[in-house]
N, C-alpha and C positions, 0 to 999 in steps of 0.2 A: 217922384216918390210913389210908392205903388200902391194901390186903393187900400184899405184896410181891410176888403171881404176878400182880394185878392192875396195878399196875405195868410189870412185866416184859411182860406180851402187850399191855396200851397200847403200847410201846414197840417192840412188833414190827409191831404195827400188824394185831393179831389179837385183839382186843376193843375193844367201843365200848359204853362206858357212856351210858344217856340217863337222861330223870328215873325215879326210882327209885318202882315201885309194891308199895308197902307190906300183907300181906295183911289183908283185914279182919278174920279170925280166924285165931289161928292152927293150922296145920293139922299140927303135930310133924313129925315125923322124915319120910323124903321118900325111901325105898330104891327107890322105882322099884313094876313096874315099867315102862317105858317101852310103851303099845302103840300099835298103829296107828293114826290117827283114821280114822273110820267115815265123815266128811262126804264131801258129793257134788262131787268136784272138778271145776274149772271146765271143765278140756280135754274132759271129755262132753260138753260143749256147742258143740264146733267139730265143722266139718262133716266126715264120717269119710271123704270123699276126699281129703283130706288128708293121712292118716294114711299111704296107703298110694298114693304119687303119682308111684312109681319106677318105670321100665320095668322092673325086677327088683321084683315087686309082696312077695316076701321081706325087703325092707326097708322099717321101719315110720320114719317121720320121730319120732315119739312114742307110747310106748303109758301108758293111765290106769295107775297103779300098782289090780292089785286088790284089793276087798276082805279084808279078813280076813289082812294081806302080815304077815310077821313077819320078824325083820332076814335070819335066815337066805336068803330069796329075795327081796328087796327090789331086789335088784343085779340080779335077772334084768331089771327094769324100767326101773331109772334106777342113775345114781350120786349127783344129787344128794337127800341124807338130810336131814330137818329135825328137829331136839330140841328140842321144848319143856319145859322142864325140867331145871333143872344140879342132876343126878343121876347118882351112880356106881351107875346099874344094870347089866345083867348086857347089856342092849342097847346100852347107849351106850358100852361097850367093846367090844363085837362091831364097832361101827359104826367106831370109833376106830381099832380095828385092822386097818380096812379100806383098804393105803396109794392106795390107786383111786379112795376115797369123795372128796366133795366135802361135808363136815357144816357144817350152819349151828347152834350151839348158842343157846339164846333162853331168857332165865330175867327175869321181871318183879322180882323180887326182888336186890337185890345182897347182902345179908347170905347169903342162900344160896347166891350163885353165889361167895361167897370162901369158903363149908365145903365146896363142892363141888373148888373149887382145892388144897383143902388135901390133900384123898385124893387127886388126879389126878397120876399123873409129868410135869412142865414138856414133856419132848421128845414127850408123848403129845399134846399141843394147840399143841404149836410147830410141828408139821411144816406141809408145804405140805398147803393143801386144809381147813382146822378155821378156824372163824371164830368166835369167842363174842359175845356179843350183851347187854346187858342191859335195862332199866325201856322206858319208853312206844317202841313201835318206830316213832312220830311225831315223836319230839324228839330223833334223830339228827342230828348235824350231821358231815359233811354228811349229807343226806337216804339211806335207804337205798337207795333207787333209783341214786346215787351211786357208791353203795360196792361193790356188786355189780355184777363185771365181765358183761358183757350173753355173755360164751362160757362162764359157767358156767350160763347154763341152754339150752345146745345138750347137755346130758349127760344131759338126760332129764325127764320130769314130776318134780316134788318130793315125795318121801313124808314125809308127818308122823307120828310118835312122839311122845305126851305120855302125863305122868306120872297118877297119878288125882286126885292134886293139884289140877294144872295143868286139868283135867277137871271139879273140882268146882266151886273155886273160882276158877278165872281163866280163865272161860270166854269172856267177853266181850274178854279180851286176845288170846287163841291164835283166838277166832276171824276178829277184825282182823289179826293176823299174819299167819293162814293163808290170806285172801283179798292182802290186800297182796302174798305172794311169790306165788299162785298168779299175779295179772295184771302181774307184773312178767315171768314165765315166758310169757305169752299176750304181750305186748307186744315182748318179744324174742326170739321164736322163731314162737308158732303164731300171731299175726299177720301175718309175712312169710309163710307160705306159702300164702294165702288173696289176697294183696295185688295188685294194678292188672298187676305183670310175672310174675305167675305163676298167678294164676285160666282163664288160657287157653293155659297151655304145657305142660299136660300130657301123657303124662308128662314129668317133669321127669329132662335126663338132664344126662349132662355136656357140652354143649355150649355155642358162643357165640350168647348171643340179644341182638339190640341192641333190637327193639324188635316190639312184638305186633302182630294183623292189625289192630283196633283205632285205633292209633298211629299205623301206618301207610298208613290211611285219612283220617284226618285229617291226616296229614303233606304228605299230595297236594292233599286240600281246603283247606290253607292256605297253601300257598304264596306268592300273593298276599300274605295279611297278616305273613308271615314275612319277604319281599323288603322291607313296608314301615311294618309298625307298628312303634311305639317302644318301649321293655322300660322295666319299672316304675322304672326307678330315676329319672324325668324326675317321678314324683311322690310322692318323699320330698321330706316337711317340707312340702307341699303343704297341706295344711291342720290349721295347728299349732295346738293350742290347742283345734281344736273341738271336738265331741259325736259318735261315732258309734251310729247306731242298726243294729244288726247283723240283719238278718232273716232265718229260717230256715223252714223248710215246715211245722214242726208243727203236730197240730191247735189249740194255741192261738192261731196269727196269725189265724185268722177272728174273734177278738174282741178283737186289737189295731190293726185296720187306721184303724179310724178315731182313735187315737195314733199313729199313724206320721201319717194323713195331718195332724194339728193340730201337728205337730214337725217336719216337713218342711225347712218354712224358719230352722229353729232348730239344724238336725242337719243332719249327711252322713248320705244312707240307702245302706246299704251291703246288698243282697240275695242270696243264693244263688241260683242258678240254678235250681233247682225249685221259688223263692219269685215269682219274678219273674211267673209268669202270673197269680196270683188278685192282687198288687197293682196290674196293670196292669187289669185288668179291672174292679177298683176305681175305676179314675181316679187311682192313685199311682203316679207312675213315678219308679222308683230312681233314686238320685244314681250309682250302682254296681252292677254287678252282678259275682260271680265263679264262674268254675268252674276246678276243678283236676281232677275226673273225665274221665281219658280214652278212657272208653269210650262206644260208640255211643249206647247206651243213656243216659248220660246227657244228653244231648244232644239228645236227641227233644222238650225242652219249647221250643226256640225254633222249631222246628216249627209251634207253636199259638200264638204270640203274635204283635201286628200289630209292625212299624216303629217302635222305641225311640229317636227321633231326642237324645233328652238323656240318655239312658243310658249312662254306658260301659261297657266289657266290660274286666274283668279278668281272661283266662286261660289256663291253662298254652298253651306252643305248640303240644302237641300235643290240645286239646281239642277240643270243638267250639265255635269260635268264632262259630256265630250266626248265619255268608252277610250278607246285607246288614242285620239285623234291628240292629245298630249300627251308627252312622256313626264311632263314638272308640273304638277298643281298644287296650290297655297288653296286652303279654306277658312272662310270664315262664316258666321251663324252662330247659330246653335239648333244641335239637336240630339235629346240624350245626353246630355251634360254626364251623367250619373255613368255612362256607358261610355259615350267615345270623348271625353272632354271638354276641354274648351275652346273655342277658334277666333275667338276676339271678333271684333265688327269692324265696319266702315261705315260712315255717314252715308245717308243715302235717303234720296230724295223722290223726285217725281217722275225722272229718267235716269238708267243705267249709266248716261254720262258724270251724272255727281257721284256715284263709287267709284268709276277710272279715276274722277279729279280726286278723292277722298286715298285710293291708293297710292296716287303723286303724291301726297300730302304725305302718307306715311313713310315711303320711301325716301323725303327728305329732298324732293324735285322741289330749286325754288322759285321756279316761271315756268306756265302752261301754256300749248300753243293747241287753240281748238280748232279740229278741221272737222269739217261734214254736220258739225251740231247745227239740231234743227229747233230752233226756239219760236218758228212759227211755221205753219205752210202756205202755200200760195191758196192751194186749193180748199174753201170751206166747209168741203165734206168729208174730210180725208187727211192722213199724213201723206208726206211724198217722201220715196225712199228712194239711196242712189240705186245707179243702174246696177244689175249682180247680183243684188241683196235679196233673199226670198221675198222679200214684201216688197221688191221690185213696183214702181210706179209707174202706170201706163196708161196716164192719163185718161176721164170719161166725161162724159156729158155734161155741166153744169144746170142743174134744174135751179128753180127759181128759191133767192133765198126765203126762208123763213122766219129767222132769226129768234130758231130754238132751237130746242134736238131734233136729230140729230147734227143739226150745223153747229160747224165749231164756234166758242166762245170768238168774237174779232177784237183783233187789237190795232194798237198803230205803229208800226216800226218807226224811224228813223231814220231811213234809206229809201 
């Protein structure tokens, strides 16, 4: 039977029980007390103009919480506090009684988070702002990502507090937790301000911007196909049922080309834009190709390709669409509703490969087969792109890491 205070914050809708992880040994009594975690948080890894991208250069969009932070100055940093650990330490009442804070409490254990309930006064984890948490923070329903409104992490970097506990023995939990909120934080904050409408509008002030020099470069350059190509929505359910082959520039497509080219006529080949030259050059020419990058720069690879007479071009309106290197283009965006209409969208993410997979989607493709995507690189200065490809990779020196910026954020594959 489930504690009574467990109950009661289900029902306010400020706890979320998931499966419940059991210790493998046990580690007694649990007083705290709560300290800092000492890991290398992700936000060192974006790029520090960023940080400080206001014509008044006195206001920080984010600062890292630093090392060695104790609750007492934690708030100079951020407000949002993370507790690993349902324990009535001496910090996680400093934090509690903090009515500004924004506390996320997180305990793998529910037998412990109902002895933890049991000391705690109800109005002290009722209020607004405390959210308690319990077992695998993967087996939320809904998802955390979810559940965490995207304006509670414009409050700040997220600082972590766990117990020695939680430190010795549940390490491999607080350390997937603790990357999970850090890129939910990067996802909803310090990724907008690195992104397509504000990399070039620096400083960022308060003013109205519709659209960047970029944008509005291509805005002129297509006009033409603005006045007369047709918006994606002419090929949904287009080809229902089929296979798409999704293709991406990394260095693995140079030794899947010849499977793309033996599946061809089996599959819709669906290319990204900076995959498109080393396939042509192949003798494989895409069923598709897409771009959603609207900057110049992206845009330099149809430059170096001949006349894709069976290709068509799927991209945003305000991209570079190519000049005459297609004969068929689908667009979608918007720009000038009022003037050239409408072109419907595609989901799209962090790479132009989630609009290819987003266009399989709408063509009615019901299995995707990914080649060349690059979901990490070898090297941690740098992407690596296949061979062909303008941003061609050629290897350089590795200097010593640093493990900030510019080195890339590290992860751990699987393989």
């Amino acid at each position: 039977m489930k504690n009574s205070k467990i109950l009661a914050l289900e029902k306010l809708g400020v706890l979320c029980l998931g499966e419940n992880i059991e210790e493998r040994q046990e580690y007694g009594a649990d007083s705290g007390p709560h300290l800092f975690s000492e890991h290398n948080p992700l936000c060192v890894f974006e790029n520090p103009i960023y940080q400080y991208p206001f014509h008044d250069s006195r206001l920080a969009t984010f600062k890292a919480v630093p090392s060695g932070t104790t609750v007492q100055i934690v708030f100079d940093s951020t407000r949002l506090v993370v507790m690993l650990g349902a324990t009535d330490s001496q910090e996680m009442r400093q934090v509690l009684s903090r009515q500004d804070s924004l506390v996320l409490i997180f305990e793998p254990d529910e037998r412990r988070l109902a002895s933890f309930l049991e000391t705690t006064p109800l109005p002290r984890l009722a209020r607004n702002g405390v959210f308690c948490f319990t077992g695998d923070p993967c087996s939320y329903d809904p998802p955390l990502q979810d559940m965490l409104p995207r304006a509670m992490f414009q409050t700040g970097c997220p600082a972590f507090f766990m117990t020695q506990r939680i430190r010795e023995h549940c390490k491999a939990w607080a350390d997937q937790l603790i990357e999970y909120i850090e890129i939910l934080h990067y996802r909803h904050y310090l990724y907008l301000l690195g992104g397509q409408r504000l990399k070039r509008s620096r400083p960022i002030r308060n003013i109205h911007r519709d659209i960047t020099y970029d944008q509005q470069v291509h805005g002129y350059e297509n006009l033409r196909d603005l006045l007369s190509r047709p918006d994606i929505s002419c090929l949904k359910g287009a080809l229902k049922g089929q296979t798409a082959i999704i293709v991406a520039a990394g260095p693995d497509l140079n030794f899947r080309i010849e499977y793309i080219r033996r599946n061809r006529d089996r599959a819709v080949v669906i290319s990204v834009n900076n995959a498109v030259k080393p396939l042509l050059e192949a003798g494989v020419e895409p069923h598709f190709t897409v771009i959603n990058d609207m900057s110049i720069l992206s845009g330099k690879v149809f430059k170096h390709i001949p006349v894709a007479p069976d290709t068509i071009l799927v991209g945003h309106c305000l991209a570079d669409l190519g000049g005459d290197k297609f004969h068929h283009k689908y667009l979608f965006g918007e720009f000038l509703p009022e003037v050239f209409g409408e072109f419907g969208d595609l989901r799209l993410h962090g790479s132009v490969i989630t609009t290819a997979f987003s266009l399989a989607e709408l063509m009615g493709c019901v299995r995707c087969v990914f080649v060349g995507g690059q979901l990490a690189s070898r090297d941690p200065w740098t992407l690596s792109y296949a061979k062909g490809t303008v941003n061609e990779y050629k290897g350089r020196p590795q200097p010593k890491l640093t493990h900030k910026h510019p080195q890339h954020y590290p992860v751990t594959t699987l393989c």
